[in-house]
ZATIMAR-572732 format. One record per residue (C-alpha): residue in one letter; x, y, z. Coordinates in pm, whole numbers, padded with zeros to 5 digits, always signed. Each point is the difference from the previous one (the first is absolute). Layout:
BEGIN
AXYZ/...
END
This chain:
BEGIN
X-02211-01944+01622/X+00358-00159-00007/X+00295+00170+00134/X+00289-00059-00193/X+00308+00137+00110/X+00164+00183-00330/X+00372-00177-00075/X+00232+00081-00219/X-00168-00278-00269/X-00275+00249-00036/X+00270+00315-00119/X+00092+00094-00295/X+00229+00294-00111/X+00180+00065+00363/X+00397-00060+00026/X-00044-00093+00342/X-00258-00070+00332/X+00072+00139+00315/X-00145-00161+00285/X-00143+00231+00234/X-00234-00002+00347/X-00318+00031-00287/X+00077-00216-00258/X+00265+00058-00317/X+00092+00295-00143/X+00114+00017-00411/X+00319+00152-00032/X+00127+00049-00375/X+00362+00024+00081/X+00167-00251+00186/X+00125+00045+00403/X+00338+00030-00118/X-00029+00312-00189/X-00244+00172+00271/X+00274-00069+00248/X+00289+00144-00201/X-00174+00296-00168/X-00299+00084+00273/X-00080+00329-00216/X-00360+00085+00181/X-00153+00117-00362/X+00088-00366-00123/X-00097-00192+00297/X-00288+00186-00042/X-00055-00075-00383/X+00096-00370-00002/X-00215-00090+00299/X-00275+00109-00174/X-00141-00299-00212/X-00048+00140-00360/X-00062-00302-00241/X-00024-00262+00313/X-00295-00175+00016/X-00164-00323+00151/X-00135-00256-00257/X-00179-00319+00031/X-00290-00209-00132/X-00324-00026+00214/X-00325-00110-00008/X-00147+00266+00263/X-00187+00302-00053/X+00033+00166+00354/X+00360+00151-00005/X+00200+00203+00250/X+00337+00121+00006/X+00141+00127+00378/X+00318+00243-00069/X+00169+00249+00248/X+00061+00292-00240/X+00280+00271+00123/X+00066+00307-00158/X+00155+00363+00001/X-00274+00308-00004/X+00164+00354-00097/X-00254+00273+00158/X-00098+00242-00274/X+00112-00228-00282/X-00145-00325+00085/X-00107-00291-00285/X-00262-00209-00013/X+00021-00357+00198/X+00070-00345-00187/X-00252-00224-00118/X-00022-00364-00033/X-00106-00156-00332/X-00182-00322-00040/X+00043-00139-00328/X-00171-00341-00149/X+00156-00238-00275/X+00129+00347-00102/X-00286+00257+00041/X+00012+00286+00241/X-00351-00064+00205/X+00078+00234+00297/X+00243+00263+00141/X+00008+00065+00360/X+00079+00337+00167/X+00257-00093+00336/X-00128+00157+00279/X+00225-00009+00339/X+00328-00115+00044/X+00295+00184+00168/X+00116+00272-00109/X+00327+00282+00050/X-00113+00358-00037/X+00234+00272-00102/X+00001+00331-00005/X+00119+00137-00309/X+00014+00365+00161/X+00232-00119+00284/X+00098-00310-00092/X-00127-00131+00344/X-00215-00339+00031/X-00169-00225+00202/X-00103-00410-00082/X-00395-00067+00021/X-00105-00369+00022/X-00311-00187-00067/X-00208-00267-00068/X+00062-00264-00318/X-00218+00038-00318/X-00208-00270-00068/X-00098-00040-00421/X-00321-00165-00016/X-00068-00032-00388/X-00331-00029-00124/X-00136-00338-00066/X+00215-00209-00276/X-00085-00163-00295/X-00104-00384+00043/X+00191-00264-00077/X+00383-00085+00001/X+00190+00315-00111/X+00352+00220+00025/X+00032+00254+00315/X+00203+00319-00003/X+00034+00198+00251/X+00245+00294-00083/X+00155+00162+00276/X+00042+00391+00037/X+00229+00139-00230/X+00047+00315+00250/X+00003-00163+00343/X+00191-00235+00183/X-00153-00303+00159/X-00051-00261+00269/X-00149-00296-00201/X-00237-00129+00326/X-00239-00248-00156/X-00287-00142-00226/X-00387-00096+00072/X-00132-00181-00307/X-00339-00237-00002/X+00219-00296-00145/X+00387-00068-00044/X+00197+00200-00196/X+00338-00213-00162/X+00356+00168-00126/X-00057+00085-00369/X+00332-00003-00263/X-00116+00168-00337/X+00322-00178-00193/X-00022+00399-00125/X+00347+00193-00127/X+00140+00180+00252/X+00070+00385-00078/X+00232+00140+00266/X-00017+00396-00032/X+00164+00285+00161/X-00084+00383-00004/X-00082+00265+00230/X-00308+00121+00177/X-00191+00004-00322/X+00086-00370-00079/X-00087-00054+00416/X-00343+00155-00100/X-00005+00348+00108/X-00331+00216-00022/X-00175-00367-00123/X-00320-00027+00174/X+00071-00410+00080/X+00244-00252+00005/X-00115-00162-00372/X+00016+00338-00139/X+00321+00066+00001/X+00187+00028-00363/X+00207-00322+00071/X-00282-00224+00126/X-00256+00116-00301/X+00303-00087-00235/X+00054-00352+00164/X-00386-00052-00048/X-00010+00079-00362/X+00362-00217-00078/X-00146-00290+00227/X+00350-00011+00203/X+00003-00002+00391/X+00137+00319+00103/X+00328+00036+00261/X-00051+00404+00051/X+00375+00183+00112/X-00190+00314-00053/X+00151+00202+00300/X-00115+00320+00096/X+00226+00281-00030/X+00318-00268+00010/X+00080-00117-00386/X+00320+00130+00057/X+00251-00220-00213/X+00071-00178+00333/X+00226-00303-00012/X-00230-00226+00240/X-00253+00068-00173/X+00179-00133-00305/X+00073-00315+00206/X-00353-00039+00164/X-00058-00022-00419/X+00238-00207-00097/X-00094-00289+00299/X-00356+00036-00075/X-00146-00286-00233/X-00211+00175-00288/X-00051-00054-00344/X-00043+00383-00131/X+00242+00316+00150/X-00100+00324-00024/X+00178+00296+00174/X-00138+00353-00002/X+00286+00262+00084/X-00011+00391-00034/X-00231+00247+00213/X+00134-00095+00358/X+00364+00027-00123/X-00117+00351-00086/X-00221+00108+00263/X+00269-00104+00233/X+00255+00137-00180/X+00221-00285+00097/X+00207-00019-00281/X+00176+00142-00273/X-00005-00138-00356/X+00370-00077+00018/X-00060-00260+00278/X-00341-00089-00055/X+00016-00185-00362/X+00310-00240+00085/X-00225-00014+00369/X-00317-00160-00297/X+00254-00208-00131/X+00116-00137+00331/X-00375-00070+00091/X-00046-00241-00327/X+00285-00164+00025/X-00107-00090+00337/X-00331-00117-00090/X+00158-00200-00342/X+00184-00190+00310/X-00288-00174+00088/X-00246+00039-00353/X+00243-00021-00279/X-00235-00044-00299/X-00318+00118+00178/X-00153+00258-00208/X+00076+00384+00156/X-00187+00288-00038/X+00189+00330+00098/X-00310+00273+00034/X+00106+00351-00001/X-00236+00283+00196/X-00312+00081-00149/X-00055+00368+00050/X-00029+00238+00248/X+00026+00347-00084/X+00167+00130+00310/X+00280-00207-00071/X+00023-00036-00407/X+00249+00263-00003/X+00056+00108+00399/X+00220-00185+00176/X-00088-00062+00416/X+00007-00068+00254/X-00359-00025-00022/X-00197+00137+00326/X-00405+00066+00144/X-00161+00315-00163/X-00089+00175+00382/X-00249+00212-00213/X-00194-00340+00008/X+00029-00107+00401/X-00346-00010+00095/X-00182-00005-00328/X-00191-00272-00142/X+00314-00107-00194/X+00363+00015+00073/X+00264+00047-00282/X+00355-00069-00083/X+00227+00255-00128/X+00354+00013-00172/X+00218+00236+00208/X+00324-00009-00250/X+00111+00186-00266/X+00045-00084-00347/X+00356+00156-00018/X+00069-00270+00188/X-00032-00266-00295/X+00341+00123-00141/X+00120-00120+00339/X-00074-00321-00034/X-00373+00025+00173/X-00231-00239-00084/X-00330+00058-00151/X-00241-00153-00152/X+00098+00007-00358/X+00307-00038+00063/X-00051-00344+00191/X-00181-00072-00351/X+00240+00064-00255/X+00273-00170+00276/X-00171-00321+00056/X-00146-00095-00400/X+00443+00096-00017/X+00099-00254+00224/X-00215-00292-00134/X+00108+00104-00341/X+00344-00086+00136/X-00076-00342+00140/X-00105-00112-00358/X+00174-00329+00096/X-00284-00080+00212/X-00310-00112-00227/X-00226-00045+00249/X-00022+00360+00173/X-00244+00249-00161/X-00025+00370+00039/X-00331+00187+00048/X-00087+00368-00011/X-00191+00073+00318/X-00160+00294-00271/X-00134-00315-00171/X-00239-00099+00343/X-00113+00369+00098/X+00146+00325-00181/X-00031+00345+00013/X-00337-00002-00213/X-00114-00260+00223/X+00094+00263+00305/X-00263+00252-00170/X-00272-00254-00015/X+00105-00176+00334/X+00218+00225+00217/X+00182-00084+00322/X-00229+00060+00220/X+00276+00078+00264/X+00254+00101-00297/X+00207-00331+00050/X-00242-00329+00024/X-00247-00142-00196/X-00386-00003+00047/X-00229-00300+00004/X-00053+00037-00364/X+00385+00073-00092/X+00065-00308+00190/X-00234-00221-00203/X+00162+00126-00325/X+00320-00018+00108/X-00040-00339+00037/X-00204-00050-00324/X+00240+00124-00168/X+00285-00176+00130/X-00176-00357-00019/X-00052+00085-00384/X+00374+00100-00063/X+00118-00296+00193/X-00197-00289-00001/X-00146+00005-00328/X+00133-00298-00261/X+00316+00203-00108/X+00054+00205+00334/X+00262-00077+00244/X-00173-00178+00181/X-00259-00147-00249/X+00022-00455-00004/
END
């Protein structure tokens, strides 16, 4: 087997590669930002490689991957562990379960914790197809890593697709949460079916109208924008409407600094019932510590709408407003986040933790989405 060490020629979809004592690990916002805002839920989200993935062309069938996973495990409300999926010339073939790693444990009782480390997972994927072919290898969407390195029977080369670029930003359900594996998430199943490489600013539990996030936008190169705004704003309750549409309208002009004509999809929430007409902050049902599934709950009132709360519907009938308003600007498209999964669809495919998506939600999410947008007359359709 060649070793080959893995450099940054083999990444796509990370911001940035921090060297470390292993190897490299993907960051998806740059140093700058982690050293001004050091938030621990979004150093937690961005370092965790949704979207990123290493691609090259190979001739071998006997593939490893060596990666240093590190997570956070919550005792009575833990999720399952990440998984690494091999994909060839566009086909998943294999998903693999991470086992070991380091990991902090917390106790969601006390709030005390204590850091656990291990040894690195190694991904040995069954045997390949023959001949010369595109390699995948897409990272976990729900753990960070420690890229290490790569055993393959014969060399592997840096593969450019020449593919659109679709830059996207959301919250923990564009970072892929509940999905069972890193392809699976609604944005990468999209990007699949729209053949466009796929730059995922899905951040978990931080889509909060943020102005580096705007900026991290506006100096990344992409082809397609999409931004996904709504449930953390609410389940936060970080804002009130007065300051939170001119806050939207800060966050595109930001992004038209550096993608003037590029086409813009704004993406309002798609439902959760908790929060369609209940404003937060959202918090952990404790009825559900220690059950086979822990749930979110909305802990606010709806009086609190004539206050200037935030919820759901209100984010709705806000944002389609605003983009209404910037009729100047051709190229930016509203979208209904009813239109990708609604309250019908909730009946047939609830929230399994009554605020993220299943594996099957996830898959029509992004079905749905790659027909509104890239088809011939869609937003994003060429």
């Amino acid at each position: 087997m060649i070793t080959t060490p893995i450099t940054p020629s083999l990444v796509r979809g990370a911001n940035e590669l921090e060297t470390t004592v292993r190897g490299l690990r993907p960051h998806r916002l740059p140093a700058e930002v982690r050293r001004r805002f050091p938030d621990p839920q979004l150093m937690m989200a961005e370092s965790q490689p949704s979207g990123v993935r290493l691609v090259f062309t190979t001739t071998a069938e006997q593939l490893e991957v060596i990666i240093h996973p590190t997570r956070v495990v919550y005792l009575g409300a833990d999720r399952p562990r990440g998984a690494m999926d091999l994909l060839v010339d566009g086909e998943l073939l294999h998903s693999d379960k991470l086992t070991g790693g380091s990991y902090t444990e917390v106790n969601m009782s006390t709030g005390a914790s204590r850091q656990v480390d291990g040894a690195s997972h190694t991904s040995a994927f069954p045997r390949l197809p023959e001949g010369s072919k595109q390699v995948e290898v897409w990272l976990p969407h729900n753990e960070s890593v420690e890229l290490v390195e790569l055993h393959s029977d014969a060399p592997v080369e840096p593969y450019s697709s020449g593919l659109p670029v679709w830059l996207h930003h959301g919250s923990s359900i564009s970072h892929g949460s509940n999905a069972a594996s890193p392809s699976g998430i609604w944005p990468a199943v999209a990007a699949r079916l729209g053949g466009v490489e796929l730059q995922n600013l899905g951040l978990g539990g931080s889509a909060l109208v943020d102005p580096f996030t705007a900026q991290v936008m506006r100096d990344t190169p992409a082809d397609l924008v999409s931004v996904k705004l709504g449930i953390n704003v609410v389940n936060m309750d970080s804002m009130r409407l007065r300051a939170f549409v001119p806050a939207v309208h800060g966050f595109l002009d930001t992004i038209r600094e550096g993608h003037p004509e590029t086409p813009l999809v704004l993406i309002s929430p798609i439902f959760c019932g908790i929060h369609e007409d209940t404003p937060g902050p959202g918090a952990f049902d404790p009825a559900s510590f220690g059950t086979d599934q822990l749930k979110f709950i909305a802990t606010g009132s709806p009086d609190g709408v004539a206050a200037g709360q935030l919820t759901l519907r209100v984010i709705r009938e806000a944002l389609e407003s605003l983009v209404e308003r910037r009729a100047e600007d051709p190229n930016l498209y509203y979208l209904d986040g009813l239109s990708l999964y609604g309250a019908a669809d909730a009946a047939e495919h609830p929230l399994p933790d009554a605020l993220h998506p299943d594996i099957a939600t996830h898959r029509l999410i992004g079905e749905r989405f790659a027909k509104y947008a890239f088809a011939g007359e869609g937003p994003f359709g060429r």
